[in-house]
LUMMAR-829195 format. One line per field, with one value per residue (C-alpha): residue number from 1; residue in one letter; x, y, z. Coordinates in Angstrom, 2 decimals, always signed. Example, Ala and Ser with C-alpha at 12.3 -4.5 7.8 and 13.67 -1.06 7.14 Angstrom:
num	c(1, 2) .
residu	c(a, s) .
east	c(+12.30, +13.67) .
north	c(-4.50, -1.06) .
up	c(+7.80, +7.14) .
// end
This chain:
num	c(1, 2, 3, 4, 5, 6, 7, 8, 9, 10, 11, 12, 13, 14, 15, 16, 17, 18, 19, 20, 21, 22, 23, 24, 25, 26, 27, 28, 29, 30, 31, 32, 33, 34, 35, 36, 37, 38, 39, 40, 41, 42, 43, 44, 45, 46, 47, 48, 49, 50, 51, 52, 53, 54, 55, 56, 57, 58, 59, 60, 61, 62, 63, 64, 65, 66, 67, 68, 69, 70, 71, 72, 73, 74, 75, 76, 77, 78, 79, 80, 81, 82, 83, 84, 85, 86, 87, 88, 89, 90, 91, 92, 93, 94, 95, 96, 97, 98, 99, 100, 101, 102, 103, 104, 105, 106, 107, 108, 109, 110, 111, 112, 113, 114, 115, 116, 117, 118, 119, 120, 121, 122, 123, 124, 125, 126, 127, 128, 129, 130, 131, 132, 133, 134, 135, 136, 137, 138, 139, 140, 141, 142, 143, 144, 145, 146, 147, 148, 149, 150, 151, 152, 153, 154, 155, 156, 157, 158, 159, 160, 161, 162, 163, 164, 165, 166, 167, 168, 169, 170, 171, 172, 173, 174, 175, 176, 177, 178, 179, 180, 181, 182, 183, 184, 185, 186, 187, 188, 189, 190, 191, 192, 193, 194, 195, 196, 197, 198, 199, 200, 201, 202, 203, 204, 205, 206, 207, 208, 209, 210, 211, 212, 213, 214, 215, 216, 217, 218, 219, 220, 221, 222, 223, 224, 225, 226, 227, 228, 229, 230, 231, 232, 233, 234, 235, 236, 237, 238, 239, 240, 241, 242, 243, 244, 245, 246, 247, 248, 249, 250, 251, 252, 253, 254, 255, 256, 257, 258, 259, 260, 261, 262, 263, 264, 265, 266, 267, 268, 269, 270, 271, 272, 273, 274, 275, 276, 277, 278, 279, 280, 281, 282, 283, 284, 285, 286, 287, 288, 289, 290, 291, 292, 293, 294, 295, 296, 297, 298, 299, 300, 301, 302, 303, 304, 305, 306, 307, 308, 309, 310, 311, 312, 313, 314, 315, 316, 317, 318, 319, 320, 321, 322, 323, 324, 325, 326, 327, 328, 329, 330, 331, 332, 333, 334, 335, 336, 337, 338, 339, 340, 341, 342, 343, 344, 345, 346, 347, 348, 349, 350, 351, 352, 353, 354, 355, 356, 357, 358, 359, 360, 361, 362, 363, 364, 365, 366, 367, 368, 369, 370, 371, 372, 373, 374, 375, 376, 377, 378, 379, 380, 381, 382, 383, 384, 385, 386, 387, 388, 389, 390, 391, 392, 393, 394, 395, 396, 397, 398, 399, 400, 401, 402, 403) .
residu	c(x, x, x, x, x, x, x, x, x, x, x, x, x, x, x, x, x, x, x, x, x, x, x, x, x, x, x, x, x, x, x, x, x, x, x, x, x, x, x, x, x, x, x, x, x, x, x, x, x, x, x, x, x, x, x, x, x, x, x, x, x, x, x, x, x, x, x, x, x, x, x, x, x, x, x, x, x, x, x, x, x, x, x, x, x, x, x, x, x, x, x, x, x, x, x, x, x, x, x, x, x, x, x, x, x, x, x, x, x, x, x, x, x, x, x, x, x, x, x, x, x, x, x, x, x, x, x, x, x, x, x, x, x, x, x, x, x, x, x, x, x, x, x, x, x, x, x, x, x, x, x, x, x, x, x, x, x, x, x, x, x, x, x, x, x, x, x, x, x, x, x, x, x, x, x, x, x, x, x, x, x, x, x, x, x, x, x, x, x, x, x, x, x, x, x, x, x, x, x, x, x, x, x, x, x, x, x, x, x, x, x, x, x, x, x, x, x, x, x, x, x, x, x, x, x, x, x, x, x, x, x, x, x, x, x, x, x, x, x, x, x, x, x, x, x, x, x, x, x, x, x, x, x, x, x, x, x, x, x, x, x, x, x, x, x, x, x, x, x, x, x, x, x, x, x, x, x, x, x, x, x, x, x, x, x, x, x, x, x, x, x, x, x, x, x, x, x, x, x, x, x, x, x, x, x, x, x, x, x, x, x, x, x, x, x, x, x, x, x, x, x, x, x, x, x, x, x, x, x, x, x, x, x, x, x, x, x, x, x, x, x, x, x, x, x, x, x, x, x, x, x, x, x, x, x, x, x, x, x, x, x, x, x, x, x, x, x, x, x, x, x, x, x, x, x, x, x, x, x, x, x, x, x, x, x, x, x, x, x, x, x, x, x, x, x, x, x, x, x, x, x, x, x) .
east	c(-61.29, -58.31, -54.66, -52.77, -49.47, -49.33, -46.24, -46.70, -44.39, -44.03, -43.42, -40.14, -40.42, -38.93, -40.90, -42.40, -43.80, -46.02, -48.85, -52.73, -56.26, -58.47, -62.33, -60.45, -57.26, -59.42, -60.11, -56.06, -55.45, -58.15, -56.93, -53.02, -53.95, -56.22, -52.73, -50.87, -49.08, -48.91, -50.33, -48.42, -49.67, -52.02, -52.30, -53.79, -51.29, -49.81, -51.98, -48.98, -52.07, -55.00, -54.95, -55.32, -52.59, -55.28, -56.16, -52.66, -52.30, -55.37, -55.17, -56.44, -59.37, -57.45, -57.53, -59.00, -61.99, -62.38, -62.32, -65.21, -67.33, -66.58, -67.45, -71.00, -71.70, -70.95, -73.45, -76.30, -75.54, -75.67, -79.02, -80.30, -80.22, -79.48, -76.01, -78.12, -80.68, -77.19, -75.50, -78.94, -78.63, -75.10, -75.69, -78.39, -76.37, -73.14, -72.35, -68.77, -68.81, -66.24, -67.64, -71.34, -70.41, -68.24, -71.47, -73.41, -70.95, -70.84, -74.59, -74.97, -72.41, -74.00, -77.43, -76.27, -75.64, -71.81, -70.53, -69.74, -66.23, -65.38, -67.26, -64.45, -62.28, -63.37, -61.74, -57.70, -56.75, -59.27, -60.15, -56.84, -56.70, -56.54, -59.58, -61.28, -60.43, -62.08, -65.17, -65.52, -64.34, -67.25, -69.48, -69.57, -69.72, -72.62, -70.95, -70.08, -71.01, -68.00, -65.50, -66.48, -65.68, -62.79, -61.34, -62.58, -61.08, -57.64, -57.21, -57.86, -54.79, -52.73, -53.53, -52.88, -49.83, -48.71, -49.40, -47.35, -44.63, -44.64, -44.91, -41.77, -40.23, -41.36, -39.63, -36.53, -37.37, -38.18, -35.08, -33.03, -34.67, -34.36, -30.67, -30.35, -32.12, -30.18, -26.92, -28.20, -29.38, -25.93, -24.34, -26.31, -26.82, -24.79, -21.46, -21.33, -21.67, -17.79, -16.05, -15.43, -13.38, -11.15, -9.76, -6.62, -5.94, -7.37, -4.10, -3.66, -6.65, -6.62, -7.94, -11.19, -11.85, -11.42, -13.16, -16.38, -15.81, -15.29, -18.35, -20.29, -19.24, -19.51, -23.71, -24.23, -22.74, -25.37, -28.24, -30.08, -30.67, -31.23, -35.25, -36.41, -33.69, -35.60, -39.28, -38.19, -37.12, -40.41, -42.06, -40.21, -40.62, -44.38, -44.69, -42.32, -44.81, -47.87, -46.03, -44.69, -47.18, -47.45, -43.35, -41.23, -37.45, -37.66, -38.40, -35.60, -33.07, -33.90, -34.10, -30.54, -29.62, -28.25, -30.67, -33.46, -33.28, -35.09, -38.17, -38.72, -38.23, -40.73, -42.67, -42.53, -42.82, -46.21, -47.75, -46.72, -48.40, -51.19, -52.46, -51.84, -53.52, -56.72, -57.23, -56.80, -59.34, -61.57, -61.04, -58.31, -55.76, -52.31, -51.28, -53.70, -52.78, -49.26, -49.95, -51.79, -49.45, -46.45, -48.90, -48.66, -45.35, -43.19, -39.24, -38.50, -36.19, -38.90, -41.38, -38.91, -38.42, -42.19, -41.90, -39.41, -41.35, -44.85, -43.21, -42.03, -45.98, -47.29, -44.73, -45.90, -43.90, -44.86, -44.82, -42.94, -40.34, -40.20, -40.22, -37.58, -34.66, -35.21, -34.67, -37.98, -39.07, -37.01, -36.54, -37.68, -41.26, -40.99, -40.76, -44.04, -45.70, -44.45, -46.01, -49.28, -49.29, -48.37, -51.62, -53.89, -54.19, -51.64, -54.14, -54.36, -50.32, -49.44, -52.41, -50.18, -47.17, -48.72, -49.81, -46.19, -44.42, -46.79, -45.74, -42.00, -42.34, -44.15, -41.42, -38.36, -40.32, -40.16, -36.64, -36.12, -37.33, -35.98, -32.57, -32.30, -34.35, -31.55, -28.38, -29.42, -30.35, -26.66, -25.96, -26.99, -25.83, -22.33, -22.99, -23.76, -21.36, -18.36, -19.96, -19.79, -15.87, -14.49, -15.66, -14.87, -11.24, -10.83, -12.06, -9.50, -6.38, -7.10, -7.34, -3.87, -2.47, -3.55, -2.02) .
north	c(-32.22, -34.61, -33.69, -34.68, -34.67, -33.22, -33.25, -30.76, -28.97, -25.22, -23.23, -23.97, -27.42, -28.15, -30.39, -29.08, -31.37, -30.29, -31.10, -29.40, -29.88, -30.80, -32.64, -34.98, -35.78, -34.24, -30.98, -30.91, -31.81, -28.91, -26.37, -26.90, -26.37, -23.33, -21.96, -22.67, -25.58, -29.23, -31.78, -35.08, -37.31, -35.97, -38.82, -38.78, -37.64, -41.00, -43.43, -44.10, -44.78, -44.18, -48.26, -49.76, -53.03, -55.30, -53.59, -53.33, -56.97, -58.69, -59.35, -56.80, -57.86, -58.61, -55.97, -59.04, -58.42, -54.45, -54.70, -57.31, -55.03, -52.02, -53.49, -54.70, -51.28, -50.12, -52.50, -51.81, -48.26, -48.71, -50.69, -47.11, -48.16, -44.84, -45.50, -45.79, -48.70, -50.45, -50.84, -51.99, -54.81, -55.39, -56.16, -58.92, -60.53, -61.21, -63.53, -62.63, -60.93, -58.09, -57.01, -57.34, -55.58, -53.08, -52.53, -51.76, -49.17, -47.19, -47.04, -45.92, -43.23, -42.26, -42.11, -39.36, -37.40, -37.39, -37.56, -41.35, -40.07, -39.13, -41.99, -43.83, -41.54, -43.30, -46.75, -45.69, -49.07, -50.45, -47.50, -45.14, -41.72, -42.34, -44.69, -41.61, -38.60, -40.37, -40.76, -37.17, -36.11, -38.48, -37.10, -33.51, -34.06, -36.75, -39.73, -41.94, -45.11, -44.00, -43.35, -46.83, -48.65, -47.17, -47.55, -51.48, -51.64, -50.10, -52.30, -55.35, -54.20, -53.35, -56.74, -58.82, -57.28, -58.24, -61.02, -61.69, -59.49, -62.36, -65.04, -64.03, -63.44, -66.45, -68.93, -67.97, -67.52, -71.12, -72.08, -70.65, -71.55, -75.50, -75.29, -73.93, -76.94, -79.19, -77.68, -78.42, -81.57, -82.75, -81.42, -82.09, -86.03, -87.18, -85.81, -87.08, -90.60, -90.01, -88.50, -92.28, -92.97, -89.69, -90.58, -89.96, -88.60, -84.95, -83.62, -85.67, -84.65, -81.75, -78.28, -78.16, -81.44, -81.07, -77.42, -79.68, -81.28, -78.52, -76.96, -79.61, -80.38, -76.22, -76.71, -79.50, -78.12, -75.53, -77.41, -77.21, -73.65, -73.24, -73.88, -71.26, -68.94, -69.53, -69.25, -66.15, -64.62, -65.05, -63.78, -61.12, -60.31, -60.95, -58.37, -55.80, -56.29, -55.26, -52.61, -51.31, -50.56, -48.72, -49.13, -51.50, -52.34, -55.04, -52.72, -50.35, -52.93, -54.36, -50.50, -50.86, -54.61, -54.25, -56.84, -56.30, -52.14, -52.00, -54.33, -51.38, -48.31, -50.00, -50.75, -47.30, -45.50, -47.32, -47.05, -43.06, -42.39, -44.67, -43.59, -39.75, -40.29, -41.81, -39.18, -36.53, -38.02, -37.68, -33.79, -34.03, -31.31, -31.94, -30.87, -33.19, -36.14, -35.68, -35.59, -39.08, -40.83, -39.86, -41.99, -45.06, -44.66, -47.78, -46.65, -43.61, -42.15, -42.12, -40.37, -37.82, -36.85, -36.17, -34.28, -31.77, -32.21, -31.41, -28.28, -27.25, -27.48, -25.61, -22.80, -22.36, -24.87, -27.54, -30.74, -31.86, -29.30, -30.35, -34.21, -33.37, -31.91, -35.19, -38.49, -40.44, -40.97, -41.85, -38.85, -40.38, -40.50, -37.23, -35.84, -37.90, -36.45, -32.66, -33.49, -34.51, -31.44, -28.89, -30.35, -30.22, -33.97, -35.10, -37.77, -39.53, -39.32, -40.94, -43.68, -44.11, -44.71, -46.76, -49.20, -49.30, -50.17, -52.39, -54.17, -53.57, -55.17, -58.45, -58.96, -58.03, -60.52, -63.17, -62.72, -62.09, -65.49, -67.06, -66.37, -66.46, -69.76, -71.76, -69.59, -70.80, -74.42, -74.16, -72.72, -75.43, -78.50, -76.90, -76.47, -80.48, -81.51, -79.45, -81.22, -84.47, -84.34, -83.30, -86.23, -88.48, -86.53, -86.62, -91.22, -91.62, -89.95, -92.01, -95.04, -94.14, -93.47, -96.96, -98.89) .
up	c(+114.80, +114.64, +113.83, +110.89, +109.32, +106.59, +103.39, +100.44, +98.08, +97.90, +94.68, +94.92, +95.09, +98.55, +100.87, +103.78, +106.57, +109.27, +111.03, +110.60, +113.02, +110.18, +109.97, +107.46, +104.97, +102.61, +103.94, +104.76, +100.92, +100.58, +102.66, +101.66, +97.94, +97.88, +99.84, +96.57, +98.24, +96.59, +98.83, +99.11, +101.63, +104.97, +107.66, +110.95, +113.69, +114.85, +113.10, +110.17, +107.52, +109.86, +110.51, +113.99, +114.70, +114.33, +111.00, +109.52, +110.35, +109.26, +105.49, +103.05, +100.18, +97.26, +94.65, +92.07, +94.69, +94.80, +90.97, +90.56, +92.98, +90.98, +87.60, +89.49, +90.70, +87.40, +85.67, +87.84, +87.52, +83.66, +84.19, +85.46, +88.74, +91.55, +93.42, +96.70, +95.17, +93.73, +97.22, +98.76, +96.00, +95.97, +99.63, +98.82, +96.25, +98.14, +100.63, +101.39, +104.72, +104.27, +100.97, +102.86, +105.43, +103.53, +100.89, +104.29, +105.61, +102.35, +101.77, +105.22, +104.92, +101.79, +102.87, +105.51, +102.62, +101.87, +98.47, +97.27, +96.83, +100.29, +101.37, +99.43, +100.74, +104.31, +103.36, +101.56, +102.17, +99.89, +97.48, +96.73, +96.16, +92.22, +92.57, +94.97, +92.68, +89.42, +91.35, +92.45, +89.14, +87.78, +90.25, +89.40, +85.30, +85.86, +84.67, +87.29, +85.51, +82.98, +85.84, +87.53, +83.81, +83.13, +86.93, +86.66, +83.41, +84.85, +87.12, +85.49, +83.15, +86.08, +87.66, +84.61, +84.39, +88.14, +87.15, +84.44, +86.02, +89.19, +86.60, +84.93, +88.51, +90.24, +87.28, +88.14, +91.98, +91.81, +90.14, +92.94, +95.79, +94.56, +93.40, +97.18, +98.52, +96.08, +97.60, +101.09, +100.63, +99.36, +102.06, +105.27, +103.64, +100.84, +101.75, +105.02, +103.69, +102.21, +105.43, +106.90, +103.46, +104.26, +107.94, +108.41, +104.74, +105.07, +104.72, +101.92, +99.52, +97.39, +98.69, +96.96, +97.69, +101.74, +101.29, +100.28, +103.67, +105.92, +104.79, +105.22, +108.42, +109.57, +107.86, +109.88, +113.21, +112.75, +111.19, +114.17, +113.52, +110.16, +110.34, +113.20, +111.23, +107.69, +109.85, +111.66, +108.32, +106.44, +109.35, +109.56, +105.84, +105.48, +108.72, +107.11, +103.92, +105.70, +107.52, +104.63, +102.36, +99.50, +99.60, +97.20, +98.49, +96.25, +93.50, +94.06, +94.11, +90.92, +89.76, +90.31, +89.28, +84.68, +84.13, +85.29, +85.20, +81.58, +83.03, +85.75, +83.41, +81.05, +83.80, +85.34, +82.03, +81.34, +84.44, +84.32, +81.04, +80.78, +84.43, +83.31, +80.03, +82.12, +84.77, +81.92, +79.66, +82.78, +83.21, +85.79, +85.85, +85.25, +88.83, +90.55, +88.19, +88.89, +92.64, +91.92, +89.74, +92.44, +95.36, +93.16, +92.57, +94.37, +93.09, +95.65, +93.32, +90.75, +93.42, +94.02, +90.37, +90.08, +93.04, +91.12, +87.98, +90.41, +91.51, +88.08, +86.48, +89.48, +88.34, +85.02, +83.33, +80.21, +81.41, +78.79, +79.89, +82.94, +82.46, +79.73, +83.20, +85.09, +84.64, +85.00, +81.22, +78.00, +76.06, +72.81, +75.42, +76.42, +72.59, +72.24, +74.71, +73.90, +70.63, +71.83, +74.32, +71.70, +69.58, +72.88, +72.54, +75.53, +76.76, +73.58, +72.88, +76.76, +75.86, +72.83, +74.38, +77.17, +74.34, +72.68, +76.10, +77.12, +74.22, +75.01, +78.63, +77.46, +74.95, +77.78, +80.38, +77.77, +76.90, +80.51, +81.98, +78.33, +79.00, +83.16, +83.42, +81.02, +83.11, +86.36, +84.84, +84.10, +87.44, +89.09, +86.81, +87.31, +90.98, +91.69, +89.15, +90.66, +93.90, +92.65, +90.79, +94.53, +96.09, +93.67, +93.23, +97.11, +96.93, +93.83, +95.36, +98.60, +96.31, +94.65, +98.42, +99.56, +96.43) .
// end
């Protein structure tokens, strides 16, 4: 028996945090709901998310990789192949070591006679609770090879669409890191090359002109520190990424920023409904899938508002109802999904409106790196050239001084 700490919601919707001796996060998630409480998270006492330092740090699969050995499993499994003959051959074809030795663990986990869920359950950082529930869901109604499609499938939408979510990110990223560079450049090296002509004349020059100077002079005095400082940053930020998991500052501040606060409702209001309209058309309840959808949630504020809406369903309330008092979805979304729900078809109405804003983000990403790419283009021609007019401003009133 191991301890864990434990976060659930009561009827009432307020969060309770405490800590439970339990065989497992499982039998925690178990015991918390058959006491009419809504299990949010259970981690091992002290353990953060049950990860050693040496675990936490070491790089992760990447999800591309998890998804490739899903859709294999699910092949072989199609084939007619038994789950325990399909890791035993997954194991032979592979040559990568983790996913060897990862096959290896599972199938001997298995063969003790646990459930493949909970022996997915065994490895969170790899297989998340959405990934775990389908499979046990899959598990009892006999079609795991289903489950296993549609998860692979899933994920290949929700890492295509990382992708073009970085793509339209990175664009701009790119545009500011260079203009930065450009900026420094000119400073540390080109200006420099002026400050003999200005001797004796500083007081002479106009403002904006010397202000060119000065700064120059202040990035160069500290120049020697600017490297380690830009090192020790990215350290410090691909550390606090690891650490961090399952967490998106980043996120919430561009939840916040005007233009970019439409890219993360669309984005939000997809991945709500399409998720909700995948674990329903596998015979999740709405409570569970709720529970689900709020762990892959990366906006807090978001996560909180499915907390209330959580605690709302568990009451007796619609969902629609009780999307429709918090701020999370468009309303013209949740009248679509009241419709679907009052029809019995509410799977089929959020896999609807999954499709339309999937739609709606590809065309705001295009306009999106359409219009920034050009602004900071801009940004930066006006930037050198307002550069360029000091110095020569601050060489011609010497020249005027001298004849």
């Amino acid at each position: 028996m191991a301890k864990f700490r434990y976060k659930a919601l009561n009827a009432t919707g307020k969060m309770l945090d405490g800590t439970m001796d339990a065989a497992s996060s499982a039998e925690v998630v178990r015991v918390l709901d058959e006491a009419g409480f809504t299990p949010v998270s259970a981690k091992p006492l002290g353990a953060g998310d049950g990860r050693s330092w040496s675990e936490r740090l070491t790089p992760d699969p990447k999800p591309a990789e998890i998804t490739a050995f899903t859709l294999d499993l699910a092949m072989l499994l199609k084939g007619g192949v038994s789950l325990d003959e399909a890791l035993v051959i997954l194991t032979q074809m592979e040559t990568r070591r983790w996913l060897v030795k990862l096959v290896r663990s599972l199938h001997t986990e298995l063969s003790g006679g646990r459930s493949f869920s909970s022996v997915l359950g065994s490895h969170p950082a790899l297989f998340p609770p959405l990934y775990v529930k389908m499979v046990e869901v899959a598990e009892m109604s006999g079609r795991l090879e289903e489950a296993l499609t549609s998860i692979a499938a899933e994920r290949q939408r929700t890492e295509a669409l990382s992708k073009r979510l970085m793509s339209a990110i990175s664009y701009p990223a790119f545009l500011g890191v260079a203009a930065i560079g450009v900026l420094f450049f000119v400073l540390l090296y080109i200006i420099p090359q002026f400050e003999g002509a200005i001797q004796g004349f500083r007081d002479r020059i106009d403002g904006s002109a010397l202000f060119v100077f000065e700064l120059s002079e202040g990035l160069r005095a500290v120049s020697g520190y600017i490297l380690p400082t830009l090192i020790a940053l990215l350290a410090a930020f691909l550390l606090a990424k690891r650490l961090m998991s399952g967490r998106s500052l980043g996120l919430e501040l561009l939840s916040r920023l005007p233009f970019t606060r439409r890219l993360v409702i669309y984005s939000l209001t997809l991945t709500f409904c399409r998720t909700l309209s995948i674990l329903l058309a596998n015979g999740v309840d709405i409570s569970t899938s709720l529970r689900l959808i709020r762990g892959i949630s990366r906006v807090p504020r978001s996560a909180e508002a499915i907390d209330a809406v959580l605690a709302d369903v568990r009451q007796g309330t619609r969902l629609s109802q009780a999307l429709a008092r918090r701020p999370l979805l468009p309303a013209h979304v949740v009248q679509m999904l009241r419709v679907g729900e009052e029809a019995g078809n509410l799977s089929e109405s959020a896999a609807r409106v999954s499709v339309f804003y999937e739609a709606k983000l590809d065309a705001a990403l295009a306009r999106f790196t359409a219009i920034l790419g050009p602004v900071l283009m801009m940004s930066v021609s006006l930037l050198i050239g307002w550069l360029i007019i000091s110095i020569m401003t601050a060489l011609m009133s010497i020249n005027d001084l001298l004849i």
